[in-house]
C-alpha positions in Angstrom: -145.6 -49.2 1.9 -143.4 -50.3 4.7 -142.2 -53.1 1.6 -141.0 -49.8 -0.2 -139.3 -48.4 2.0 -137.1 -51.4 2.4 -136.2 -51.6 -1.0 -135.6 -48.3 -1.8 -133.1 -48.5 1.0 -131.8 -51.7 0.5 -128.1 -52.5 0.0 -126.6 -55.2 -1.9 -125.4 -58.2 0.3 -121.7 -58.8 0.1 -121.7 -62.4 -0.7 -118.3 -63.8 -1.0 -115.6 -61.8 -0.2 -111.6 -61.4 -1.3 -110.3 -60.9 2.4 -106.7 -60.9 0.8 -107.7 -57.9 -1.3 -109.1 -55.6 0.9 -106.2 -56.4 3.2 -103.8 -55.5 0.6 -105.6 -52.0 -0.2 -106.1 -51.2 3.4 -102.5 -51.7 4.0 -102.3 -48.7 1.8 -103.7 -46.4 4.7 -101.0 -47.9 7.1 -98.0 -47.8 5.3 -97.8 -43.9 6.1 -97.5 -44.6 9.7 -95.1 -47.9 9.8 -92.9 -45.9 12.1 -95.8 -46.3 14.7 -97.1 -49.6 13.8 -93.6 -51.5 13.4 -92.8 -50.4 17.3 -96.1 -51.5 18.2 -96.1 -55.1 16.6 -92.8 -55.5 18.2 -94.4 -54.6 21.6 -96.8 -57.0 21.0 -94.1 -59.9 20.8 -93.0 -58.4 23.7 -96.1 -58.7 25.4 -96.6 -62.4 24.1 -92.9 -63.7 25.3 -93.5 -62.2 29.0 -97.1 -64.0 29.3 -95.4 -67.4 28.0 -93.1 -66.8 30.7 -95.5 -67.1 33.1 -96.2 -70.1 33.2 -92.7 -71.2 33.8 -92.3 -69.3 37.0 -95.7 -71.7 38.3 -93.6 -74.7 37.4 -90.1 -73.9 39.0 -91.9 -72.4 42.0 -93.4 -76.1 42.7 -90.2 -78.0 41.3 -87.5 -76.3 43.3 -88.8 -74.3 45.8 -92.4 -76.2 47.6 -92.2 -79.9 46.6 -88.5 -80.2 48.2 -89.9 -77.6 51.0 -87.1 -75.1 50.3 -89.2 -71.8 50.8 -85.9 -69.4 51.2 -86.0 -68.8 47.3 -89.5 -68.6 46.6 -89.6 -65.1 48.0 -87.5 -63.6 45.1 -89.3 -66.1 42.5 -92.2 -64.1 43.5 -90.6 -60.6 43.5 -89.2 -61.4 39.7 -92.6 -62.8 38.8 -94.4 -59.8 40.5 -91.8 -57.7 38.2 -92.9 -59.2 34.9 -96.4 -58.5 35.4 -95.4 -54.8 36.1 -93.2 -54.8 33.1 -96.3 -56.5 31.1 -98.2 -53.8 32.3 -96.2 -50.8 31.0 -95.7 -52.6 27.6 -99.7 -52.4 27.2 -100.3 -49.1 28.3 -97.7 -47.9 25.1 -98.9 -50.2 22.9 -102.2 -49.4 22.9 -101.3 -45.5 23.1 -99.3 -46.4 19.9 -102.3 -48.5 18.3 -105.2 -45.5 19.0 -102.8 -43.0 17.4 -102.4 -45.2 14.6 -106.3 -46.0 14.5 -107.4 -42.7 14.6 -104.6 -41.0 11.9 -106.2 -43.9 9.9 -109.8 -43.1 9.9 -108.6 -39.3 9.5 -107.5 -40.2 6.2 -110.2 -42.3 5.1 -112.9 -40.0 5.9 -111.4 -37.4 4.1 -111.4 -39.0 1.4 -114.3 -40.4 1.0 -116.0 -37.1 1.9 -113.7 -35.6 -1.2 -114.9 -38.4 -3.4 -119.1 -37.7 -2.2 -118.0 -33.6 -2.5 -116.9 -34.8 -6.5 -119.5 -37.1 -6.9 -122.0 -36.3 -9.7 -125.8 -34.7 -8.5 -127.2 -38.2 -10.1 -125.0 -40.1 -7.6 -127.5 -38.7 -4.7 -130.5 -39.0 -6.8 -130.2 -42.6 -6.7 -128.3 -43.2 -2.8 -130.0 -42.3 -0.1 -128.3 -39.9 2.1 -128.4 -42.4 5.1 -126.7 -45.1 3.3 -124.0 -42.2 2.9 -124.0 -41.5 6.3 -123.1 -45.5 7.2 -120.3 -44.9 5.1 -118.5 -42.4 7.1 -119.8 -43.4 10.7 -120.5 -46.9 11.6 -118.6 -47.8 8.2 -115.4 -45.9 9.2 -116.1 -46.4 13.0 -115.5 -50.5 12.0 -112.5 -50.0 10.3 -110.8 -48.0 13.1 -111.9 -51.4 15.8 -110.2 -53.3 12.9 -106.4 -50.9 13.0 -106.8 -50.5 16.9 -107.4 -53.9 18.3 -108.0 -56.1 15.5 -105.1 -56.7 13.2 -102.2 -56.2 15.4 -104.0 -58.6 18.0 -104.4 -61.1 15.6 -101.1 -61.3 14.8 -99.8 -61.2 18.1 -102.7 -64.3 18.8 -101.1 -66.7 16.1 -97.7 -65.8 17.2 -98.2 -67.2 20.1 -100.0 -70.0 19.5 -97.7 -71.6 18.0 -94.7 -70.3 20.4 -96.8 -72.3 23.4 -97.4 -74.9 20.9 -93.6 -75.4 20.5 -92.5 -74.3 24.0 -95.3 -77.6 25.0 -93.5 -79.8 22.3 -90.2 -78.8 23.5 -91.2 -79.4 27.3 -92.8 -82.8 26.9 -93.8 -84.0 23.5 -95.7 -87.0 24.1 -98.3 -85.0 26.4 -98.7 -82.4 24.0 -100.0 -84.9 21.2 -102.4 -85.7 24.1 -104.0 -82.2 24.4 -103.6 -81.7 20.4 -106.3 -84.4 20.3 -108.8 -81.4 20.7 -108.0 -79.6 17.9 -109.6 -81.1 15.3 -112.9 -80.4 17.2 -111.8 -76.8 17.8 -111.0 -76.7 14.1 -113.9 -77.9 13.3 -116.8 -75.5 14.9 -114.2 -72.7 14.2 -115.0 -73.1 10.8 -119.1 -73.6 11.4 -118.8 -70.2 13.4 -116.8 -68.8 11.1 -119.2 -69.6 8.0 -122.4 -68.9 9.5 -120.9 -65.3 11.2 -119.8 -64.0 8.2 -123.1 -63.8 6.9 -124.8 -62.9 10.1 -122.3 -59.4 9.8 -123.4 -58.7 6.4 -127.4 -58.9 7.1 -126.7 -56.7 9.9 -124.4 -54.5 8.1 -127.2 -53.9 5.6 -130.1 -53.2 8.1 -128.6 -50.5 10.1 -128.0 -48.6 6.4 -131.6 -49.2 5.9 -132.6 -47.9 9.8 -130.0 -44.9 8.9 -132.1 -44.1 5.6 -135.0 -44.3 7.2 -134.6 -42.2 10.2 -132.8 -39.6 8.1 -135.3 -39.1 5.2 -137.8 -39.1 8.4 -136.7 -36.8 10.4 -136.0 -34.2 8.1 -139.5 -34.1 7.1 -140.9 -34.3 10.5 -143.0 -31.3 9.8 -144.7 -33.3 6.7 -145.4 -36.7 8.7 -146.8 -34.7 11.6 -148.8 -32.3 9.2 -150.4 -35.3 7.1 -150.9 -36.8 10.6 -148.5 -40.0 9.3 -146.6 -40.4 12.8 -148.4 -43.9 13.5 -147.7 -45.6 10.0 -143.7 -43.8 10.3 -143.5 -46.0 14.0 -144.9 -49.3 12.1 -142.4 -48.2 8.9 -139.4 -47.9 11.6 -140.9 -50.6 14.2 -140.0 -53.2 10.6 -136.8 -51.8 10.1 -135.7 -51.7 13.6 -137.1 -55.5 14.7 -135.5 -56.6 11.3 -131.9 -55.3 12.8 -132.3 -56.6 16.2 -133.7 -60.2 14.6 -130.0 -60.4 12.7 -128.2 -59.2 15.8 -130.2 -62.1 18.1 -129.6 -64.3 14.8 -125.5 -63.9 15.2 -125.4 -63.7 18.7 -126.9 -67.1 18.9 -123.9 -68.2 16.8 -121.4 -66.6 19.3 -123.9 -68.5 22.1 -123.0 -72.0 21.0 -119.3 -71.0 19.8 -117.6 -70.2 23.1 -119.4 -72.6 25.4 -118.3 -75.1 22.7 -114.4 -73.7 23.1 -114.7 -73.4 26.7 -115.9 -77.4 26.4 -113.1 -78.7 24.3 -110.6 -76.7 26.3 -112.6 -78.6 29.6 -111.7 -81.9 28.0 -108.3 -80.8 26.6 -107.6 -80.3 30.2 -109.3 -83.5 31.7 -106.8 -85.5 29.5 -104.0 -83.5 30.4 -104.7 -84.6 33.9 -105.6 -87.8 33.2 -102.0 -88.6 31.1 -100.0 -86.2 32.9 -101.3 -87.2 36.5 -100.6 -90.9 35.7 -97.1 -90.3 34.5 -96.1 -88.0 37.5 -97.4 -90.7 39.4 -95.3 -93.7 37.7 -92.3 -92.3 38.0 -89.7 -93.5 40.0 -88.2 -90.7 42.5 -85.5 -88.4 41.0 -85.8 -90.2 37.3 -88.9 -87.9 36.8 -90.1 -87.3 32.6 -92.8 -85.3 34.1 -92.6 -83.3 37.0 -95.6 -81.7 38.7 -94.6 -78.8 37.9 -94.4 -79.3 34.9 -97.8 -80.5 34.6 -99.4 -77.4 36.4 -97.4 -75.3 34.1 -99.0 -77.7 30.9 -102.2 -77.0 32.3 -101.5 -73.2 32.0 -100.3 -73.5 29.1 -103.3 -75.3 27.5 -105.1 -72.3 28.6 -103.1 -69.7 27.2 -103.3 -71.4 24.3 -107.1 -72.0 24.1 -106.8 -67.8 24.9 -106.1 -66.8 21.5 -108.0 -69.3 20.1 -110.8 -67.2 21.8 -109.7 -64.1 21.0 -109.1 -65.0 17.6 -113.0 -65.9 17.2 -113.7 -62.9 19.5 -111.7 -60.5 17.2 -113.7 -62.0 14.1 -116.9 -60.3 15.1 -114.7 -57.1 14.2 -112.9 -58.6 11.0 -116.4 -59.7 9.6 -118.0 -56.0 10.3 -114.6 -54.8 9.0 -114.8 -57.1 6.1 -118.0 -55.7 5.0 -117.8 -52.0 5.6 -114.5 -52.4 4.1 -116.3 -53.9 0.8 -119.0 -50.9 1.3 -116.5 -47.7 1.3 -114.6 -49.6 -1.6 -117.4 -49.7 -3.3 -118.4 -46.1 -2.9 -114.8 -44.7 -3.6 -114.5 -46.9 -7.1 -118.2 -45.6 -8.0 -117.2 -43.8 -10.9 -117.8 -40.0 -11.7 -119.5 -39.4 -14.5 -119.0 -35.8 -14.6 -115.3 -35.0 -14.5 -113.1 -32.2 -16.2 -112.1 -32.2 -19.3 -107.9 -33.5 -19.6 -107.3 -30.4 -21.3 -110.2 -27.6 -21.0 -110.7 -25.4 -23.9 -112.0 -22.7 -22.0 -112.0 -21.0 -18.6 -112.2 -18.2 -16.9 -115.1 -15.7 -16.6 -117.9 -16.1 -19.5 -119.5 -13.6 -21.8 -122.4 -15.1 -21.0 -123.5 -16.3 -24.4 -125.6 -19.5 -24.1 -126.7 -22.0 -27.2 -128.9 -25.1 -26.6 -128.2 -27.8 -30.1 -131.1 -30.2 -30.5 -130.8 -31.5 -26.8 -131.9 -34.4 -25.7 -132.0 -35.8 -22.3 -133.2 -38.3 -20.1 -132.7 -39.4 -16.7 -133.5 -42.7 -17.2 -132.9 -44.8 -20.4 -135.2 -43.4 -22.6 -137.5 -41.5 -21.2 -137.0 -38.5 -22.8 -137.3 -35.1 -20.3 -136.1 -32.9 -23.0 -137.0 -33.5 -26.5 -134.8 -31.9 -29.5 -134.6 -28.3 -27.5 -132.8 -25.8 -29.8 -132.6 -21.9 -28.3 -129.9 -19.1 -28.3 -129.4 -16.8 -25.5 -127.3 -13.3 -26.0 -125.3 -11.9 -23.5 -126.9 -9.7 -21.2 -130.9 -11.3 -21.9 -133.2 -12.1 -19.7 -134.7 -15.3 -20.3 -137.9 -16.8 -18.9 -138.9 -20.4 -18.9 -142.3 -21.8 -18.2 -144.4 -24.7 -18.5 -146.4 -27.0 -16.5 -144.6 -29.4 -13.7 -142.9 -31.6 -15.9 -141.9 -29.8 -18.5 -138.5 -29.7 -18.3 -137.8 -26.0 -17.2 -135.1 -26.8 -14.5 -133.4 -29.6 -16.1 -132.3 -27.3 -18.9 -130.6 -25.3 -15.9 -128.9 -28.3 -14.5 -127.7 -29.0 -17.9 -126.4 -25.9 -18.3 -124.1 -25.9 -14.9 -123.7 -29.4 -16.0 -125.0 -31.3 -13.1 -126.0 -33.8 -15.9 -124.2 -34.7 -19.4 -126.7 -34.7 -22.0 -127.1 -38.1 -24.3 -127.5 -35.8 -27.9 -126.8 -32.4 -28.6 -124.8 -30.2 -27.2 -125.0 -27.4 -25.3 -122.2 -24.3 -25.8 -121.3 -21.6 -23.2 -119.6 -18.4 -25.4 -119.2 -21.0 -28.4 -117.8 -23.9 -26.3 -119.3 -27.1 -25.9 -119.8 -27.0 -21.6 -117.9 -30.1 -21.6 -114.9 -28.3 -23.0 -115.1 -26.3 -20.3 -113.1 -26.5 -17.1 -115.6 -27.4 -14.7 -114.6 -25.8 -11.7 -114.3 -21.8 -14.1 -117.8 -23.1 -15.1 -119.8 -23.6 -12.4 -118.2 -20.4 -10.8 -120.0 -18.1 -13.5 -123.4 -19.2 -12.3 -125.3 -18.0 -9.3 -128.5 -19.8 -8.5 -131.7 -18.6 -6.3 -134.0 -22.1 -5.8 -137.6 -22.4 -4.2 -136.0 -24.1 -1.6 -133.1 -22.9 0.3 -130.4 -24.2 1.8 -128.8 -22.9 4.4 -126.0 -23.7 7.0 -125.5 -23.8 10.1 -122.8 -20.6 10.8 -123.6 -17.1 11.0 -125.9 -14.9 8.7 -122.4 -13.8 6.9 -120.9 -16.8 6.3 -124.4 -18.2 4.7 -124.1 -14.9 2.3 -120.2 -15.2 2.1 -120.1 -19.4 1.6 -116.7 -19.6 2.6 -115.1 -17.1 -0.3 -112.4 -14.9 1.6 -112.5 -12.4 -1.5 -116.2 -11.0 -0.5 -115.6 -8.5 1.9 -117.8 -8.1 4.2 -118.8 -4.3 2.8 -119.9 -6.5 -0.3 -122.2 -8.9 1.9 -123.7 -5.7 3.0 -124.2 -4.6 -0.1 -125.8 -7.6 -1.4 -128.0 -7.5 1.8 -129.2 -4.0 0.7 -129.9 -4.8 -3.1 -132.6 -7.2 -1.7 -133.7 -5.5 1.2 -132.3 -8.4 3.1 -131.0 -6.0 5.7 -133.9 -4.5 6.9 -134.7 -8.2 9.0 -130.8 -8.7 9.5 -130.2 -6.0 11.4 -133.1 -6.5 13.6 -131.8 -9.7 14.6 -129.6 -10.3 17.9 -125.7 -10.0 16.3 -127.1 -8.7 13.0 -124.4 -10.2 10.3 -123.1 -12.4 13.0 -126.8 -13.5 13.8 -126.2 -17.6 14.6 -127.8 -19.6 11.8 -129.5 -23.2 13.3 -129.6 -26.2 11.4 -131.4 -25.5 7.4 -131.9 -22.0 8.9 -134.5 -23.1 11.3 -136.0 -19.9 13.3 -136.5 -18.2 10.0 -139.4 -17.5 7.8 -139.3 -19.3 4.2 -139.3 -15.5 3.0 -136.3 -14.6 5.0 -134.1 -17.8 3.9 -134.9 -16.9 0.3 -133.7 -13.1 0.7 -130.5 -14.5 2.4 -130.5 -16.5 -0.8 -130.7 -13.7 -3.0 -128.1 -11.7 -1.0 -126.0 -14.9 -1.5 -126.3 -15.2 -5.1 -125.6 -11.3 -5.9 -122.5 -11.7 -3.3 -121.0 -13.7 -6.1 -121.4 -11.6 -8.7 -121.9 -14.4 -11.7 -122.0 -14.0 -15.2 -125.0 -15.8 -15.4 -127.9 -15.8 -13.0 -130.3 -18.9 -12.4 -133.7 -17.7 -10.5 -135.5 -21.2 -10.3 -138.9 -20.3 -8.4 -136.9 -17.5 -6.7 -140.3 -15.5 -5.5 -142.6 -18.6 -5.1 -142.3 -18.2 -1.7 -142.0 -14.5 -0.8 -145.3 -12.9 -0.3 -146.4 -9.8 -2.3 -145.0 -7.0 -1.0 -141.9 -8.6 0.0 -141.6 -9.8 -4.1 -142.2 -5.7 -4.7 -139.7 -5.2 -3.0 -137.3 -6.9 -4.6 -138.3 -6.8 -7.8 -136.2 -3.3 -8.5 -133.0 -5.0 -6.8 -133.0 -7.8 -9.1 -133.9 -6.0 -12.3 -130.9 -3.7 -11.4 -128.7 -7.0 -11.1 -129.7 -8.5 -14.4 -128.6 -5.7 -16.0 -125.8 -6.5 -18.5 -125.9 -9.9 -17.0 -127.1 -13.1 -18.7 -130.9 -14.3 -16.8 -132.1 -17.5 -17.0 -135.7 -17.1 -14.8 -137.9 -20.4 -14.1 -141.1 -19.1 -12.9 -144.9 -20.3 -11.9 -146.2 -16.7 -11.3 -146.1 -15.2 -14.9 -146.3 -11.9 -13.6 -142.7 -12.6 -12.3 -141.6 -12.3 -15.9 -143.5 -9.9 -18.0 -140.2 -8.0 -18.6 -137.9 -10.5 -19.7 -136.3 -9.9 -23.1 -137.6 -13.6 -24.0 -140.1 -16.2 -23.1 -139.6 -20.0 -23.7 -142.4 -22.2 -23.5 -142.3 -25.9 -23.3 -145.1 -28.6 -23.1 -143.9 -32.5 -22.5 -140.1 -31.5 -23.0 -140.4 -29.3 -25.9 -140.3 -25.6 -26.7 -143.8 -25.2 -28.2 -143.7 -21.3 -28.3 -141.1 -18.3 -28.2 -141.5 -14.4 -27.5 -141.9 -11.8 -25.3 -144.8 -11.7 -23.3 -147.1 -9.3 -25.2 -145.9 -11.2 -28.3 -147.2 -14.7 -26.9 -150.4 -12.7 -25.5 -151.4 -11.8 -29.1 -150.4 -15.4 -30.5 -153.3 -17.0 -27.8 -151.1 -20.2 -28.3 -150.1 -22.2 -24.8 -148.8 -19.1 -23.3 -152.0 -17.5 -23.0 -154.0 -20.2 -21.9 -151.4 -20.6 -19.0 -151.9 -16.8 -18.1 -155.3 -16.8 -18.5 -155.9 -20.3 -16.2 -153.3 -17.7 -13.3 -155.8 -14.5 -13.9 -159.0 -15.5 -14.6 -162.2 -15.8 -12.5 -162.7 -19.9 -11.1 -165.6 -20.7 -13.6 -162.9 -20.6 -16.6 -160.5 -23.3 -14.4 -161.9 -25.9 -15.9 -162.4 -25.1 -19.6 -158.3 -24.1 -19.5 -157.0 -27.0 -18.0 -159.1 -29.5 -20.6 -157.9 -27.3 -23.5 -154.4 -27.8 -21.8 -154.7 -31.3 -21.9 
């Protein structure tokens, strides 16, 4: 089981990258706010020019102020060198202001659009992500890139800048010492590119098992109530216990690579220094009074400047830790912004605008996957103004012919035609907008009773969401509830009966006046007298309204103009209910296996089969 779950919320490895082509398209989110960044990289050179200063104020305090014992000057050394550090200080305060406002403008932009591109995404998108993968996308994901713009890049740059300013400044000061302590880099070079190789695709493994930890934890806790009711809480700890020692093994697994990487730095930079010393201490020492190549100050200052340049060497390796997770969750939101919609508007839509409600299924034929036909050569007309009922065992088809109709899914033959127009001719914002769907299970938001009725449309007053409440006797619980209309709704509407959520639902639905109304298992869940209750309000709203009902209890829809029947994805029968009744075809052995005594279960579901 536990194997499952880990491939069901597995993600592809990266593999080889193109670094030089996500940088070019994330410098598409930065050009916007050069006018922030330029000032900042500039402050960064800044920065860099006052620290390679610094070493120069070591070596003409020991040349011209304590070796010749003239301490009068060393005072006002000290107070200029006490100013550059103040001056360095200022410099970093506004360049990282200027950085985190760039960072965070950044990931504003690319979280809204990747929540724009999930919000346009097709419904078959989510049937085959899991919702935590999503969620990496626009937290840790996002959260990766924003390290990347606020510490990363700009750093970077500033790092190679000035390594090879100290590398020249070294040249420049002695030449013939600095070949000396270059004799270290091919080492340095060397395991740079070992830690380099080997962390790359430590990132990605870890990368991919926090998604899998984020599926996991989000597909179990929102059906805490099932794991705890089918008493699965010790097999979900094992589950997660895999997941979560998988992550922390491929943290351990790249921190042992940083483990051996910087005491392996800190070692070459050890022995850079050791030969600095050794050559730079001998000459000092060999040369004749006032004919001085070397100076010892000029040596202490080498020696500091061998360490600031070992620094960003450092840092460099440091910052990769955030350009590898960078790298990857780069590749990963890419990836998801360039998955393709399948569903999109037509480029020029044939219809719009509020339907007549006429509705035509053409030899349809659908599958979610490959072949595997769900609906099989389904041909049925609906006028405007019917009621239609659909029923059928689990399986069947009933609400895939609803999410074809509202085009949540593009069928692969057939067609479909909503007032004579082909639904994919239609503009598929106008479409969806004539529909108004009541599901078995509801979904609400966190907000107020109102707003869950209202859903954000500024055109329903709020005489019209009382309304609504009324037609379902919705109101009769709403007003009993602290705030009434403005009753706080928690998280999926938790604190409220099933039966409640699905009046709210119906309140919702009739709020919106459609053209078309969608019950799918609307009254599954509302007990008895509750469904009486109701039953008048909804009857009233069908009228002179096209009804599509989808319905278990057949005594939901004895009064529907028409009743479709279908068995294995097709529509084996066609009437009203006293019609199908006197045919005793499929119809009636499905209301007789709902009405009859327990003794006759049996002999109907074999004669089903």
């Amino acid at each position: 089981m536990a194997t499952a779950v880990k491939q069901f919320h597995e993600e592809e490895a990266i593999g080889k990258t193109y670094d030089w082509q996500i940088a070019r398209r994330l410098l598409r989110y930065l050009r916007p706010y050069a006018r922030t960044l330029v000032p900042a990289l500039l402050l960064t050179l800044i920065l860099n020019a006052l620290r390679i200063l610094q070493p120069k104020f070591t070596q003409y305090a020991i040349d011209w102020y304590i070796v010749p014992h003239r301490l009068g000057g060393l005072r006002w050394l000290a107070l200029a060198f006490l100013g550059v550090l103040l001056l360095t200080f200022i410099l970093s305060y506004v360049q990282t202001v200027l950085l985190e406002t760039v960072g965070q403008r950044v990931m504003y932009d690319l979280r809204s659009e990747l929540y724009t591109k999930l919000q346009r995404q097709d419904v078959a998108y989510y049937d085959k992500t899991p919702v935590g993968r999503i969620m990496t996308r626009l937290t840790s994901d996002v959260d990766a890139l924003n390290e990347l713009f606020t510490s990363g890049v700009i750093d970077v740059l500033g790092d190679l800048v000035m390594i090879v300013a100290i590398a020249a400044l070294m040249f420049w000061m002695d030449w013939r010492l600095t070949l000396v302590t270059l004799l270290t880099v091919p080492m340095l070079f060397s395991v740079t590119m070992w830690f380099r190789r080997h962390a790359r695709r430590g990132y990605d493994r870890v990368r991919t098992r926090l998604a899998r930890i984020n599926a996991f934890l989000q597909e179990h806790l929102s059906g805490a109530q099932i794991v705890q009711l089918f008493n699965r809480e010790e097999k979900a700890r094992a589950q997660f216990h895999e997941l979560n020692d998988d992550y922390r093994r491929a943290n351990i697994e790249t921190i042992f690579y940083y483990a051996i990487f910087f005491p392996l730095v800190d070692l070459i930079g050890a022995i850079g220094t050791a030969l600095i010393i050794w050559y730079g201490g001998w000459r000092v020492m060999q040369s004749a009074p006032f004919t001085q190549t070397l100076s010892l100050g000029a040596l202490v200052a080498f020696i500091q400047y061998l360490q600031q340049l070992f620094q960003p060497i450092r840092d460099i390796s440091d910052k990769y830790n955030v350009l590898q997770a960078a790298v990857v969750a780069s590749h990963r939101i890419f990836r998801t912004l360039d998955q393709p919609i399948s569903i999109t508007p037509p480029t020029v839509a044939r219809k719009s605008g509020r339907a007549r409600g006429k509705i035509e299924f053409e030899r349809v034929w659908f599958a979610y996957n490959d072949e595997e036909w769900v609906l099989r050569d389904v041909s049925f007309t609906i006028e405007p103004g019917q009621s239609v009922a659909i029923v059928g065992h689990t399986g069947s088809g009933k609400t895939t012919i609803t999410n074809l109709l509202m085009r949540f899914y593009d069928v692969q033959r057939g067609r479909i035609l909503l007032d004579g127009v082909d639904v994919r001719d239609w503009d598929l914002r106008s479409l969806r907008q004539n529909f108004a769907v009541v599901l078995q299970d509801v979904f609400l938001f966190s907000g107020t009773i109102e707003s869950n009725i209202r859903l954000g449309r500024d055109d329903i007053t709020e005489e019209r969401v009382r309304w609504a409440a009324r037609e379902v006797q919705a109101d009769r619980f709403i007003e009993r509830l602290p705030g009434g209309y403005k009753a706080e709704v928690r998280e999926r509407g938790a604190g409220l009966s099933v039966g409640q959520k699905q009046l709210i639902s119906f309140a919702r639905a009739l709020a919106f006046d459609p053209a078309i109304l969608i019950l799918d298992e609307a009254t599954s869940s509302i007990d008895t007298e509750t469904e009486q209750l109701i039953q008048k309000a909804i009857e009233r709203v069908m009228r002179d309204r096209t009804s599509l009902v989808i319905a278990h209890r057949l005594s939901t829809i004895q009064n529907a103009d028409r009743i479709i029947v279908l068995h294995h994805g097709q529509i084996r029968e066609q009437g009203t209910h006293q019609e199908l009744l006197a045919r005793r075809g499929l119809y009636w052995r499905l209301y007789r296996l709902q009405y009859s005594d327990r003794t006759m279960h049996a002999e109907l579901k074999d004669a089903l089969t």
